[in-house]
N, C-alpha and C positions, 0 to 999 in steps of 0.2 A: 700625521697619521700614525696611530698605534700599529707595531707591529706582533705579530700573533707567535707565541712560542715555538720554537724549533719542534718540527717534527707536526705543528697543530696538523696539515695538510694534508697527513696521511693518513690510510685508513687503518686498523688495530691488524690486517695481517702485515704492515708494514711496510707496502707499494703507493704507488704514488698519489695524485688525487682520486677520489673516490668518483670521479665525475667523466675523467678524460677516458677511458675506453670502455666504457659501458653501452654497449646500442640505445638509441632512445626508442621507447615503445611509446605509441601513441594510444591516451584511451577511448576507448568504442565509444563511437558516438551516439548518441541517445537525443531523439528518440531515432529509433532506425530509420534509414534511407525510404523503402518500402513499406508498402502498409498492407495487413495481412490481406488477399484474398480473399473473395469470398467465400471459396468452396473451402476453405482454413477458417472462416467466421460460421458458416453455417452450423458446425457440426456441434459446436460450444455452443452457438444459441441453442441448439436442439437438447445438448447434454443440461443447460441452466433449465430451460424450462420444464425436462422431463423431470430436474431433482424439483422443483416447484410442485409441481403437478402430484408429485409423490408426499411433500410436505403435506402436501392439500387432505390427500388421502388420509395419512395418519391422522390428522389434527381435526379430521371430521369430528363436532360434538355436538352439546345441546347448544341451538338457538340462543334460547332464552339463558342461559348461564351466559353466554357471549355479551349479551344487552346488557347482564347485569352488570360483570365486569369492567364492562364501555361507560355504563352509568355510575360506579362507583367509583375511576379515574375522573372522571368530571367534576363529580362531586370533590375530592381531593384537591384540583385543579383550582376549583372557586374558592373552595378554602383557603388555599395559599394564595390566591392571587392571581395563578399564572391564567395567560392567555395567549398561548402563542399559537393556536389557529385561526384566532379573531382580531387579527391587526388591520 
């Protein structure tokens, strides 16, 4: 068995092993113990679908520009090839 140069064991301010009197911390476990609440879930769904709801608002347009758009990604679609809503 190789033995390691004098001195390898210690750490650069020059005490002993790096390992022997260091507390060990244990890391947080994941996923947490508990699971949030509901009255801690409710308030988030409220806050996601009011920003939804707000999306909705702004992004009001025309109908028909929407169809077209829908229809010109389709068209693109076939061209290339793809179908991955028809499997």
């Amino acid at each position: 068995m190789a033995r390691s140069p004098a001195g390898a064991h210690r750490t650069a301010e020059g005490g002993g092993r790096s390992d022997c009197r260091r507390p060990r911390h244990r890391a947080p476990r994941w996923p947490p113990r508990s699971r949030l609440r509901w009255w801690t879930e409710l308030p988030l769904i409220l806050l996601v679908y009011g920003c939804y709801s707000a999306g909705r608002l702004l992004a009001r347009g025309d109908v028909a520009g929407a169809v077209d758009h829908g229809l010109t990604i389709l068209r693109v679609e076939k061209a290339l090839h793809l179908n991955a809503e028809h499997r």
